[in-house]
KOLBA-476713 format. One record per residue (C-alpha): x negated, y negated, z negated. Coordinates in Angstrom, 2 decimals. Example, Ala and Ser with C-alpha at 12.3 -4.5 7.8 and 13.67 -1.06 7.14 Angstrom:
BEGIN
-12.30  4.50  -7.80
-13.67  1.06  -7.14
***
This chain:
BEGIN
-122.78  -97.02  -109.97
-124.56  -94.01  -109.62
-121.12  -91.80  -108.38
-120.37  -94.88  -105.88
-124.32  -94.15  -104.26
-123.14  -90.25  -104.20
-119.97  -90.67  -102.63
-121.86  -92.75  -99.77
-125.12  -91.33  -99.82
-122.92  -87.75  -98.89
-121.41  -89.30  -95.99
-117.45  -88.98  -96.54
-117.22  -92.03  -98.36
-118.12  -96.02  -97.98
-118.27  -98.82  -100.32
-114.93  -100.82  -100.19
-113.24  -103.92  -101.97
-114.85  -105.93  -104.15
-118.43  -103.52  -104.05
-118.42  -104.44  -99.90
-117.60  -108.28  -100.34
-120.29  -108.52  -102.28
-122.90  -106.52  -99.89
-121.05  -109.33  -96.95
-121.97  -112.26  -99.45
-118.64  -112.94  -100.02
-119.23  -112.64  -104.32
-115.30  -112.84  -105.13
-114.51  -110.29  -107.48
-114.10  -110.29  -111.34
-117.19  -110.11  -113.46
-117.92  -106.55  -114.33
-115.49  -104.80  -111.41
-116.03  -101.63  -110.81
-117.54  -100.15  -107.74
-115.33  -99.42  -105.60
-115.27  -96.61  -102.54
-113.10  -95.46  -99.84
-113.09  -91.62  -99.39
-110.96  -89.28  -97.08
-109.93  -86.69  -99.44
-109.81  -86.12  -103.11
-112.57  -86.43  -105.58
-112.84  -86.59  -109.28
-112.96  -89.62  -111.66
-116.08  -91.60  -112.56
-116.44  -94.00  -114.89
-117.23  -97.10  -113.56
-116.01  -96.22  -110.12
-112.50  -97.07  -108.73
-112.08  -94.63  -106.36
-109.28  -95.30  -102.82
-108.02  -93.00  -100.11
-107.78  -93.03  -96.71
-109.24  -92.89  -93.62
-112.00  -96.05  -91.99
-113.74  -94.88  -88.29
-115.53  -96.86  -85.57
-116.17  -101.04  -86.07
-114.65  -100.07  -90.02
-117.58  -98.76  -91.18
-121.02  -100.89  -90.68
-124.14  -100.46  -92.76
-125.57  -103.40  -94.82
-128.46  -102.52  -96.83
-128.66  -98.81  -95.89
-125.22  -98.30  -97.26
-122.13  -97.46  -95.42
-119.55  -100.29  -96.36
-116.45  -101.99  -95.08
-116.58  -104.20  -91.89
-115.97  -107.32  -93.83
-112.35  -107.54  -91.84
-111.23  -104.30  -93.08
-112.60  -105.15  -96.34
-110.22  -108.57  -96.32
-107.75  -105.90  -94.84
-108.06  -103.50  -98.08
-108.17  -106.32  -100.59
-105.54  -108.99  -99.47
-102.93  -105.91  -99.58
-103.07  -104.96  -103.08
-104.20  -107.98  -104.80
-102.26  -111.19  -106.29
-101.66  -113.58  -104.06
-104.31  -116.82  -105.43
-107.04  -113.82  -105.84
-106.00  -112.29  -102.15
-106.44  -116.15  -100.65
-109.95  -116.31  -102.53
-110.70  -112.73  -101.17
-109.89  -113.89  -97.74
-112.07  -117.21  -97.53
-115.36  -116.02  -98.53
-114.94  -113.61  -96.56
-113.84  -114.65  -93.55
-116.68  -117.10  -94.43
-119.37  -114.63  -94.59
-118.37  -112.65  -91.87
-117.32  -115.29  -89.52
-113.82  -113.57  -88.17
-110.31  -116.07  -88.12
-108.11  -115.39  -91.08
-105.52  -114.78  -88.65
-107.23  -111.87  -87.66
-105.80  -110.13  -90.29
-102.26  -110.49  -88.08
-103.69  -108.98  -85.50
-104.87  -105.94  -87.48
-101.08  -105.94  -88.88
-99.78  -105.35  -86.11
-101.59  -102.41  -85.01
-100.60  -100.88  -88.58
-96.81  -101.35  -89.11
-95.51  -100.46  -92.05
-98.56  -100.72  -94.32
-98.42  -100.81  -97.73
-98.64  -104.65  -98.46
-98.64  -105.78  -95.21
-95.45  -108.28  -95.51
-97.71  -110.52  -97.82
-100.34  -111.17  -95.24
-98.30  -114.58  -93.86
-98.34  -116.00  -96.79
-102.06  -115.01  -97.88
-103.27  -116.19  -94.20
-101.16  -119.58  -93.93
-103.02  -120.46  -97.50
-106.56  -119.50  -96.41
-109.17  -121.62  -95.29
-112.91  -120.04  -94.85
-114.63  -123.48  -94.81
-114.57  -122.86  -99.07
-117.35  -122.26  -99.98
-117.13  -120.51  -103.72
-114.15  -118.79  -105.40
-113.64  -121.58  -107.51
-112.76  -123.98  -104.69
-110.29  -121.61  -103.28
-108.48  -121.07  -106.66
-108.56  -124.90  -107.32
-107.59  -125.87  -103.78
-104.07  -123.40  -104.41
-103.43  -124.86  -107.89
-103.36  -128.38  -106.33
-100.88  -127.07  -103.86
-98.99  -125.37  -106.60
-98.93  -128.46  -108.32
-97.00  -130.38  -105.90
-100.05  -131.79  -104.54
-100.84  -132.21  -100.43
-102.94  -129.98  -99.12
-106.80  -131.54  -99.42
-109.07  -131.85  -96.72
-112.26  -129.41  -97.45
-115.64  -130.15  -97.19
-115.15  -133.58  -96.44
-117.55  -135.79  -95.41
-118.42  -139.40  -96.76
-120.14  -141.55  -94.25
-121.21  -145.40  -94.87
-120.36  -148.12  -92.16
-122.83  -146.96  -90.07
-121.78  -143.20  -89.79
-124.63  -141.21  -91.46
-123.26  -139.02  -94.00
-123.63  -139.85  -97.75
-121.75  -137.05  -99.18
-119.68  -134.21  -99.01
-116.40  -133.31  -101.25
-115.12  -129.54  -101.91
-111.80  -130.91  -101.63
-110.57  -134.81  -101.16
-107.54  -137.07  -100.47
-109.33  -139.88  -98.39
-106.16  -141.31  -97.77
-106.15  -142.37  -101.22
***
């Protein structure tokens, strides 16, 4: 939105959540979200425009595109906080997919934050990740399988013939069976 390109373009704020996944490549959010920006102090409402506080310095802030956005770590950071917990698990694959850090990584950044708002929910959100999806619709499939009862399926498996070469690959299989 036009108020999101103000907000950056003046230098105090940076494109965040769903508005920075999708600058990364990781395309997760809802259809029609709003942008979304991180700002240090207070600033008015603008439709359109979901508007967070706080503070982002240093390897936080990297520029994709000429805009000032998220590092795609603190962007996972941001959105696997405050978000349900399927949706949080999709957040985190694509983008620890698109920009190539560990899930677990998000532990590490815990740790330096104590006490965060929505911090206890990381284990869970990080034990159920796995960046080798490669849409949302994988990711949320993958969980309801696993919420079914299900065993966990192998993703992006390969199907070779008797001779090795690869004939296909699955999202998600069960090659046991």
């Amino acid at each position: 939105s036009h108020a999101a390109y103000l907000l950056v373009a003046g230098g105090d704020g940076v494109l965040a959540g769903y508005s920075a996944a999708l600058l990364h490549g990781a395309d997760c959010g809802p259809a029609g979200a709003p942008a979304e920006v991180l700002v240090p102090g207070t600033c008015r409402r603008h439709p359109g425009l979901t508007v967070h506080y706080g503070q982002v310095s240093g390897p936080e802030v990297i520029q994709v595109d000429r805009c000032r956005v998220t590092s795609p770590l603190r962007t996972a950071w941001d959105l696997c906080r405050r978000l349900p917990e399927t949706e949080a698990v999709v957040a985190l694959d694509a983008l620890a997919r698109a920009g190539r850090f560990a899930p677990a990584d998000l532990l590490t950044t815990r740790a330096g934050r104590p006490g965060a708002r929505g911090c206890r929910r990381l284990d869970a959100v990080v034990a159920a990740s796995d960046p080798r999806a490669e849409s949302p619709p994988e990711s949320r499939l993958r969980l309801a399988l696993v919420a079914a009862g299900l065993p966990l399926p192998h993703v992006q498996y390969e199907i070779r013939d008797e001779y090795g070469f690869v004939l296909a690959r699955s999202d998600l299989a069960y090659p046991e069976v």
